[in-house]
N, C-alpha and C positions, 0 to 999 in steps of 0.2 A: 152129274154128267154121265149120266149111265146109257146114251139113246145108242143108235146103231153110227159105227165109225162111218167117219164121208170122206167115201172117195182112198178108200185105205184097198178093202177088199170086196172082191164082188162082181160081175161082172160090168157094171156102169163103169166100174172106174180103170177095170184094162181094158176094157173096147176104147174110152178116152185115150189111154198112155200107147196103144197101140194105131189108132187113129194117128196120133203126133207124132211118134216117133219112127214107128214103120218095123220094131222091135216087139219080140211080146217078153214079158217081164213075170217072172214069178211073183204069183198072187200073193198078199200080205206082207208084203215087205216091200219095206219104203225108209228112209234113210233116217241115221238117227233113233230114236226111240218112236220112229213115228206110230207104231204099235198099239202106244199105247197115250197116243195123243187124243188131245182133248175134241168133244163130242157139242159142239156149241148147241145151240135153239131148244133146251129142255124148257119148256112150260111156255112158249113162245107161240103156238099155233094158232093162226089164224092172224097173225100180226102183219100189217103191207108197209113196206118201206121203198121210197122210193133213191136210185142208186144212179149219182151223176158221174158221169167218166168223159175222158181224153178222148183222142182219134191216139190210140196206141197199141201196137200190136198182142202186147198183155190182153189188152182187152176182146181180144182176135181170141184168143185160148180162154178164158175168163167165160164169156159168154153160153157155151153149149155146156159147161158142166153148174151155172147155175141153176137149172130141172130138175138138177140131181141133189142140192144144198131145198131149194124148195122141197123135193118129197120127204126130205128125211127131217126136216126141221117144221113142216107149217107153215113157216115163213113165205111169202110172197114178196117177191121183188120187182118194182118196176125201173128199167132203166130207160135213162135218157143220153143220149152221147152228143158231144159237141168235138169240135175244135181244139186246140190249145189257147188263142187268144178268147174265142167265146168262150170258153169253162168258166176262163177267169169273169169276164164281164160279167157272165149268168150269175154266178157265185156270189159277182162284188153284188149286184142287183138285188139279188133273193135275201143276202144276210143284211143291206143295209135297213130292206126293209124289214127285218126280223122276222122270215116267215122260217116257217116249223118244216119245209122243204128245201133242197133234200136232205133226207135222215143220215145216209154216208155218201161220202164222194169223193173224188181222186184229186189230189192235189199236187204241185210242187213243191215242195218244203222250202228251198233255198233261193225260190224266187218270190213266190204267197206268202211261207209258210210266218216270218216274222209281223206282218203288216196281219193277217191274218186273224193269228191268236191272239195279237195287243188290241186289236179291233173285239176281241171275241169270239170270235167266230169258228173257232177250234174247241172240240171240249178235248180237256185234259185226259192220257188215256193211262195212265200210272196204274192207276187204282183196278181198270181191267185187265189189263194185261199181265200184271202181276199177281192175281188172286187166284191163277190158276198155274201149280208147276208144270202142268202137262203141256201148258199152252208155250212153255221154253221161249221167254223172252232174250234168255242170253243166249239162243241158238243165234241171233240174231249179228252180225259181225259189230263193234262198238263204232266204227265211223258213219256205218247206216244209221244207227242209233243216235246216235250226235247233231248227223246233220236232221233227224227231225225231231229233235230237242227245240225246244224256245223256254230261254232264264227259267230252267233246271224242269222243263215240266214237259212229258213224251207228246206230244203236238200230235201226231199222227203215225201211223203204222209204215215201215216202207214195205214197198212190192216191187221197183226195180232199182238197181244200181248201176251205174255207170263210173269207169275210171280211165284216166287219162292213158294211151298206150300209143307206141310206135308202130308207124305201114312202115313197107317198105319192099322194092320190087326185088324178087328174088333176084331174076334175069341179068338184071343192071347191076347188083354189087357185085354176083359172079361175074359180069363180063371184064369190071374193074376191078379185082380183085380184089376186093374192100368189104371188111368184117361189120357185121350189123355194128353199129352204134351206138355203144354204152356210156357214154360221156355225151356231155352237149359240146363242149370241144369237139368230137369224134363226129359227132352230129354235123355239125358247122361246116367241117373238113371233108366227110361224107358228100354234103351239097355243094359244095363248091366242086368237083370232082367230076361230079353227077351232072352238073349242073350243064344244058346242050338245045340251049333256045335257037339256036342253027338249025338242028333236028327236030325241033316240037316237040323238046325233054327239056322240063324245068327241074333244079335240085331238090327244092321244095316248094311244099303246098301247104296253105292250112288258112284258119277263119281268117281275112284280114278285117271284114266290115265293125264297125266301130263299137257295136255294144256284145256280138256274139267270138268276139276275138274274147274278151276276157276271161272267158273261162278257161280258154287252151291257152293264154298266158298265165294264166295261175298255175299251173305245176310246175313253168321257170321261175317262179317268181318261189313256192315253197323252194325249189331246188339249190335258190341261192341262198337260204335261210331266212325267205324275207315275207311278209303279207301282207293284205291289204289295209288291215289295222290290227296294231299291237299296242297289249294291255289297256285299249279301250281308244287311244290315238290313232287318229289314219298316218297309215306308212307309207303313202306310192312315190314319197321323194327319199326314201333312205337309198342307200348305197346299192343294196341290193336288191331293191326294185328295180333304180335304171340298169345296172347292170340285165336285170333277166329283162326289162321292158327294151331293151337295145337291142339284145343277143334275136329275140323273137322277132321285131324288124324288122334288122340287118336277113336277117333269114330270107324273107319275103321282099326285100327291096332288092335282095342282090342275086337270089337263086329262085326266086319264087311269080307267078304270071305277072304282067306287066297290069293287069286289071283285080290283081288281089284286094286291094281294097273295099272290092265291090264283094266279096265271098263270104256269105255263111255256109254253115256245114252243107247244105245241098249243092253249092256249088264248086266248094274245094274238095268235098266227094266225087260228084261226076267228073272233076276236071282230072282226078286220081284217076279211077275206076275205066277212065279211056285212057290211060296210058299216059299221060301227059305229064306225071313228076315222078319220081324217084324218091321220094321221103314222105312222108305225112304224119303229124302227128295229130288225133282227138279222141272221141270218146271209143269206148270200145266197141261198142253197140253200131257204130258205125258199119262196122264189116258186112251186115247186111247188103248196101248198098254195091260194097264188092261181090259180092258173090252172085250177084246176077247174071241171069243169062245174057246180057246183051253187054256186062261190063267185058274190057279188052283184059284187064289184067286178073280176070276169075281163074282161078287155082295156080296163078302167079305171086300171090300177095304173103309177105312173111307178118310175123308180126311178134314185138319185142316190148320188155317192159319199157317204161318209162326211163330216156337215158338219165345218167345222173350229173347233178350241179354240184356245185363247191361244198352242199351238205349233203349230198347222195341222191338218190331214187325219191322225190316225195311230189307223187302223182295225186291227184284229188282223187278220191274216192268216195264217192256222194248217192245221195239216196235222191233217185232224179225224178220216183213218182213214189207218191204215197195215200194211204188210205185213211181219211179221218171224220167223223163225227160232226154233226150240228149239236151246238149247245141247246137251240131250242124244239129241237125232235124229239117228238111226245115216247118215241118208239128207239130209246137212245140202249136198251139191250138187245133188241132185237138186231141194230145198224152191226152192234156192238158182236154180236153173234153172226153178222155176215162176214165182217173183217176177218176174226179168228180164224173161221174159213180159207176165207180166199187167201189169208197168210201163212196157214199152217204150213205143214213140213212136207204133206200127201200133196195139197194144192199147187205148192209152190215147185214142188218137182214137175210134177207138168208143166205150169208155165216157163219153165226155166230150159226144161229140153225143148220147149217150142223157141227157143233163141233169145226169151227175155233174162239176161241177168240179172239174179235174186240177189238176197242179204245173209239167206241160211247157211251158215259154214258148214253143217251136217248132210245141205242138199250139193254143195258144193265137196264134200268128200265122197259121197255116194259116185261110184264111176257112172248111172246111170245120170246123176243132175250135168252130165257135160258133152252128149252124145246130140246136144242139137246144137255145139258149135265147131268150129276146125277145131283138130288135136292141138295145136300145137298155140293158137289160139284160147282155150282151153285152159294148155298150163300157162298161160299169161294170167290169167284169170288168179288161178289158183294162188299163185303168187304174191297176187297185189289184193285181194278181197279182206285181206287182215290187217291189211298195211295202208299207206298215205295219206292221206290230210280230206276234212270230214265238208271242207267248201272250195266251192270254183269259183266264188265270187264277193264280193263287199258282202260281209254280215249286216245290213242295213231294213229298217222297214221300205227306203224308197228305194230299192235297190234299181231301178234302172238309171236314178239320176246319178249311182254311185260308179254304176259300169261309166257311166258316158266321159267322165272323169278318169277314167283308167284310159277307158278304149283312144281317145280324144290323143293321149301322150303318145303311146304307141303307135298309132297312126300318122303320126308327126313323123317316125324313125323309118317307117314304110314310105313315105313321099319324101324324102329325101333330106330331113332336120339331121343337124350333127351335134350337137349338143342341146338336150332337153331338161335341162337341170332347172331354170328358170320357169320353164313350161310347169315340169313335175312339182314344183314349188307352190305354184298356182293352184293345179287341180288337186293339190293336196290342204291347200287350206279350203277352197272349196266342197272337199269332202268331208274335212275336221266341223266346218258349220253346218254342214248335214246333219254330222253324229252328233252334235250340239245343241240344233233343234229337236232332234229324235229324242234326249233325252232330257227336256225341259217338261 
């Protein structure tokens, strides 16, 4: 590993950091040990691989410092970008028929990532990423790490993370004299308060539509002690499931738009982002969306960890893209040497001040890894990037038959069910025969 550092020092790589950020940065330093981090592509030259990706704004930064990974490596990359639902299709297509394309490519871990690598279709990356210390796998935070784990084997690299966090309008708790929301009680009380469909102000907002709600019911659902399967049994009928699948509901049946049902994250965003609720809870990554120029509540917007349930603060904290290997790519060091790359500690500080939340604890103590989101935003980040629970959703290979099952009860509590004990009964044996065929 002796070739020239990428993207460490030089001027390629602060004309990039200065491009992004609009800052200029003392040369050779970069967070961590990045110094003296690892040199991927040695004996690689002239090797093409070809490099399938998302529509994700990572890939928006990712892009223009690839020229720079080519000259210094050999390496030739060609990408292709799709979609989110066509990745997957592309993906399931290319691997069923076993072709040798593409050599790396960007995946979801917690939605692909199990059906995936039982299928194959994942090479196991243990053995790379651990051969080298400079490549600092344990810079890495452990829930990132987890959630692209499948039965004990690293699946794939992460490149962005995502955790559950509270909005909420500055404006409006000042007017009412009411302390951000640390409690789901508080929370509850908060919206109800807030709460002024008179005015065209709902309490709260958030996913209600039936398979993208589960994931932002999942950190009430840790919060109450409870999950979607424990010790290997599905749990969506324990005590503490209905308790948080009620609490999240009631939220939305009683302070929340009269057409929440119909809401994934684009549209309980926009209906935030013009003013129209007082509370919000989802991914963090969301804030983008606020911060635009045409949003009403841009440079209004607070934003607080995850309130706490009966066992405290336990927000998911998930690795929501990630980067992994074809098993049958002829070109499986070279894919292997683009990854290191684009995950290293130098890389990942640029994409991270361009507004993608990373996995590095080292790029996240660096005061520059935090200068491409709000301050105070930021130390939410900070916060919770070490901390809460490593999935937002059923640990299953079908997973969307597992959401529909979740989503299906809670939906019941949002159109107006008052006891779902019988319901949750139901989609709990329906999910227990899931895990049952899964594991046959």
């Amino acid at each position: 590993m002796k070739k020239l550092q990428l993207l460490q020092t030089g001027w390629a790589g602060l004309l990039v950091v200065a491009a992004l950020t609009g800052c200029s940065n003392s040369p050779g330093k970069q967070p961590g040990n990045a110094d003296r981090e690892a040199k991927p592509g040695e004996g690689l030259e002239g090797k093409t691989i070809t490099f399938v990706t998302g529509s994700h704004p990572w890939v928006d930064v990712i892009k223009p410092l690839i020229p720079q990974f080519e000259k210094e490596t050999g390496i030739n990359v060609r990408i292709q970008g799709y979609f989110e639902d066509q990745l997957t299709q592309k993906l399931t297509v290319q691997f069923t028929a076993r072709s040798e394309t593409p050599d790396v490519f960007m995946y979801r871990p917690l939605q692909e990532g199990k059906l995936f690598f039982q299928s194959g279709w994942l090479e196991p990356l243990d053995a790379y990423a651990g051969r080298d210390a400079e490549y600092d796998l344990g810079d890495f935070s452990p829930q990132a790490i987890r959630s692209s784990t499948v039965n004990g084997k690293l699946a794939g690299i992460p490149i962005v993370t995502e955790q559950q966090i509270l909005y909420y309008r500055k404006d409006l708790l000042k007017e009412a004299g009411i302390q951000v929301p640390a409690t789901i009680d508080e929370l509850e009380a908060a919206a109800e308060r807030l709460n002024h469909p008179e005015q065209g102000v709902y309490g709260f907002v958030a996913r209600g539509q039936r398979s993208p709600l589960v994931t932002q019911v999942s950190s009430f659902l840790y919060s109450e002690g409870g999950d979607f399967i424990k010790n290997g049994k599905a749990a969506i009928n324990s005590p503490e499931a209905i308790k948080a699948f009620e609490t999240y509901g009631e939220l939305l049946r009683d302070y929340g738009p009269p057409n929440a049902i119909n809401m994934s994250w684009p549209q309980a965003s926009a209906f935030f982002a013009q003013g129209k609720a007082a509370l919000y809870t989802d991914a963090n990554s969301i804030y983008r969306v606020l911060d635009t120029e045409g949003a009403k509540v841009r440079g209004n917007v607070g934003f607080a960890t995850f309130p706490s349930g009966t066992k405290g603060s336990m927000p998911y904290n998930i690795t929501s893209w990630g980067l992994a290997i074809n098993p049958k790519s002829p070109n499986k060091e070279a894919a292997w040497a683009f990854i290191e790359w684009a995950s290293g500690k130098s890389v990942m500080l640029l994409t991270q001040q361009a507004g993608n939340p990373g996995p590095r604890t080292s790029v996240w103590r660096d005061p520059r890894g935090t200068i491409g989101f709000p301050k105070e935003l930021a130390a939410v980040f900070q916060q919770t990037v070490n901390g809460g629970i490593d999935h937002d959703r059923p640990q299953t290979v079908d997973v969307a038959a597992a959401r529909e099952q979740v989503g299906r009860i809670v939906q019941m509590v949002i159109t107006g069910e008052t006891d779902i004990r019988q319901s949750a009964d139901q989609a709990n044996a329906a999910l227990q025969a899931l895990l049952d065929e899964e594991a046959e």
